[in-house]
Phi, psi and omega in degrees: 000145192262146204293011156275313163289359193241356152272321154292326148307343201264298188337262200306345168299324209291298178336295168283354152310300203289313178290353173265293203273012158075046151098109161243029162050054174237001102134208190294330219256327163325281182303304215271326163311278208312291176311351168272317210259016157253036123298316164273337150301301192279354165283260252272352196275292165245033158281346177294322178266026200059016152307181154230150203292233183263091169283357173136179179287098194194184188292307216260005182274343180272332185263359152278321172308315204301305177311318161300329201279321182305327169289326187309282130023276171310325176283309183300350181245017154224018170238343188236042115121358183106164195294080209295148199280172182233131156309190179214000000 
């Protein structure tokens, strides 16, 4: 897959990780780092469980990502104490 396709999948993963762990205010640039490198979590997450990771641009390779990006998430907001509310 060409580095163009691994940004726009890492885009919409990180994104929709963020909106699954409820905003992770790392902003676009941010989401497409979480969604690349949770495309290799979640490729290792269910190749553990005999799966297959990230196969191309395609749905179930986004669904790996999300879930890696979503673990991904979880760790960083458990090393930097959770997300703080923002007034309005």
């Amino acid at each position: 897959m060409n580095i163009i396709l691994w940004i726009i999948l890492g885009g919409i993963a990180g994104w929709l990780a963020g909106l699954i762990v409820r905003g992770s205010g790392l902003g676009i640039i941010g989401d497409i780092i979480v969604g690349i490198i949770g495309g290799f979590i979640g490729g290792i997450i269910v190749g553990l469980v005999g799966g297959s990771g990230v196969t191309g641009f395609n749905i179930w390779s986004l669904i790996v990502a999300v879930i890696g990006a979503v673990v991904l998430l979880l760790i960083v907001r458990l090393f930097t104490g959770g997300a703080r509310r923002r007034t309005v």
